[in-house]
N, C-alpha and C positions, 0 to 999 in steps of 0.2 A: 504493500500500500504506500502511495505517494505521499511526502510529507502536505501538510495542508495544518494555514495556522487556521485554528478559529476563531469567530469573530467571540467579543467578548462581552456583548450584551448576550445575557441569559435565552430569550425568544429566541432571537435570529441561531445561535448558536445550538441550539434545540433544533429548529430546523433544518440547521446544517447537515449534524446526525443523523436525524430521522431519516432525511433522504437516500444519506447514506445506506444505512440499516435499510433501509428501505429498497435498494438495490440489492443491496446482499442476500436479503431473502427470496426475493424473487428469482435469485440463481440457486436456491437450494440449501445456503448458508442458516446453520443453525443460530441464530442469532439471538438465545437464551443469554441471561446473563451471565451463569459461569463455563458458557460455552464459550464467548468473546473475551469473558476473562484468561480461560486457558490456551486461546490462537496469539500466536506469537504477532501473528500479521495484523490482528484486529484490537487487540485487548487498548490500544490508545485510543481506541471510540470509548470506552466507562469511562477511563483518566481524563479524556476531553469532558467528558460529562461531570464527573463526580465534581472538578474542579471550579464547576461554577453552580455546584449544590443542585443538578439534574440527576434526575434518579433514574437508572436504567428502563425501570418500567412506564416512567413518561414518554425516551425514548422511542417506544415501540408502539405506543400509543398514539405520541405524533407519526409514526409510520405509517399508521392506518393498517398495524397488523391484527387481524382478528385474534379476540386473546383466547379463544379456545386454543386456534392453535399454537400459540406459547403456553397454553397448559397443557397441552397434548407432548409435547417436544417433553417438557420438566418434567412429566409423572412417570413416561418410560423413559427417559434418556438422563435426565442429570442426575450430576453428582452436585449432593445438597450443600451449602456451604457448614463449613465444622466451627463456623459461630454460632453461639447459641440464640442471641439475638435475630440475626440475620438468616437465621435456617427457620427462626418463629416468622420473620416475616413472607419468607419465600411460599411456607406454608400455608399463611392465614391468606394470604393473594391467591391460592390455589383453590381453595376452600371457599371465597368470595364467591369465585366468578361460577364454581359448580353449584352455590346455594341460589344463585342468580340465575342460574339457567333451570331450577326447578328441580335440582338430585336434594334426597335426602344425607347430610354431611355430618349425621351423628356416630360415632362411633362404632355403633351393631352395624349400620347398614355400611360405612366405609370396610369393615374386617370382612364382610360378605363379599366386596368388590372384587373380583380378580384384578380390575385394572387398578383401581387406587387402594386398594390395602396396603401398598410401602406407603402412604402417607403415612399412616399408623408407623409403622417401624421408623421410618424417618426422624418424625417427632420421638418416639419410644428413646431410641440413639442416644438423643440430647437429654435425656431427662426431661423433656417436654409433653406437659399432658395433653391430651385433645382437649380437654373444656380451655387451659391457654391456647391454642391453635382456635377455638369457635370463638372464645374472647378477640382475640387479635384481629380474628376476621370480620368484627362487629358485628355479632350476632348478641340480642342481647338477654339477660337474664330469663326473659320468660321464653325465649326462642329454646333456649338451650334448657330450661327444665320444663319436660313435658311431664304431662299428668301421670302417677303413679303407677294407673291401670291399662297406659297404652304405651310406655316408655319400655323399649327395647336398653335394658343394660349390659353394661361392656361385663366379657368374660373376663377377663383378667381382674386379679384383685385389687391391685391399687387405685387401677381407671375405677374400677365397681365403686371401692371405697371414697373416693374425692368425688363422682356423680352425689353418692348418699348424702353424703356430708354435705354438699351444694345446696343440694334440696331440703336436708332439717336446717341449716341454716336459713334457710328462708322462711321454710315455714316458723321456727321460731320467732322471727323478727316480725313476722307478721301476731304475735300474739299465740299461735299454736301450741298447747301442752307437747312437750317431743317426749316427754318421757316414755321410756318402751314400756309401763302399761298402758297410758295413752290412746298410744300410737296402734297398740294391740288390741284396743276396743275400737278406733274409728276406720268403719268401711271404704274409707275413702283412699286412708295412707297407711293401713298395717301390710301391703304388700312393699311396703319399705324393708318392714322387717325381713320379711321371707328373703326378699332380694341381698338382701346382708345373710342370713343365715344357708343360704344354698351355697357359698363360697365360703364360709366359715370367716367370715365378718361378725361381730359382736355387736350389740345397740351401743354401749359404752365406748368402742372403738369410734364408730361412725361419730356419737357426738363431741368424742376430743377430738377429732379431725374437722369435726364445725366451729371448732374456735367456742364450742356452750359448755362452761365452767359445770362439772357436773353438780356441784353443791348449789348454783345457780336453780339448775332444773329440779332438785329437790326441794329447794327454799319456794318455789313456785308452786310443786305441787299442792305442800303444806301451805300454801298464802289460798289454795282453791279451796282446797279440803275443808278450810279455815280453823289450820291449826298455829 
């Protein structure tokens, strides 16, 4: 690639790229971000970018590249970045644009995927849970807890256990006794329990994972009881 300086207003210099990028793709050129990062020929298209605070994925957007397919390229072909930061974000962009075309992007139904189940492993890698990956992607608190009696929970136990916890922390804030007899009398939420105790989850478990003091939730039950 021929040198080329760029101009140094932000716009014009956006546009400069893009068109670039925008060649490049059109002969075949993988032009994901840590694809151009790793071409030796290409990689001073980010560096021209990052340098005036453009983010690679404006880049591609002023290209007018359909962003399916820079999700389609990223879930079978890259290699995810080994920041932890920056691998949450390549994720939650991924995640965006598949809850925006209408896929369901909870957990049960992503491990079902043949095609995007390495999302899960990808994030898993980093120590990164899916409920940060749906956060990240702006999805928001009540998107991400569905109702008790239709919600598909993750097999694994830590995802299982940080979904649970999610969910009695809310319901607590909102007023709700969480106590496990409670929870065990109301038809609405004792398949919480079940769903903790088929993986061998504990109700105590899940409410120290909710940040709920357990002497909290006893000094409560006794304030109902009216003792």
């Amino acid at each position: 690639m021929a040198k080329q300086k760029y101009c140094e207003d932000h716009y014009e210099r956006l546009t400069e790229l893009a068109l670039e990028v925008y060649k490049l793709w059109k002969r075949g050129v993988d032009v994901t971000a840590n694809a151009i990062k790793q071409n030796a020929e290409y990689r001073k298209l980010n560096s021209a970018a990052s340098i005036v605070g453009i983010t690679w994925q404006e880049v591609q957007i002023a290209a007018g590249i359909p962003s399916e397919e820079i999700i389609k390229k990223k879930v079978i072909h890259s290699k995810y970045s080994m920041d932890h930061y920056n691998r949450l974000t390549e994720l939650a962009l991924i995640v965006y644009e598949l809850k925006k075309n209408g896929m369901d992007v909870f957990s049960g139904a992503i491990q079902k995927s043949l095609k995007y189940r390495k999302l899960l492993s990808a994030a898993t890698y980093m120590n990164i849970t899916w409920q940060e990956v749906l956060v990240a992607a702006g999805l928001s608190s009540d998107e991400i807890i569905k109702k008790p009696e239709t919600r598909e929970w993750s097999k694994d136990h830590y995802e299982r256990l940080t979904e649970l916890a999610l969910e009695v922390c809310k319901l607590w804030k909102s007023g709700v006794d969480v106590s496990s007899g409670a929870i065990q009398k109301n038809l609405e939420y004792r398949k919480l329990i079940s769903a903790a105790t088929i993986v061998g989850i504990s109700w105590q478990e899940v409410l120290v994972a909710a940040g709920i003091s357990l002497t909290k939730v006893m000094k409560d039950v006794k304030t109902r009881l009216g003792g």
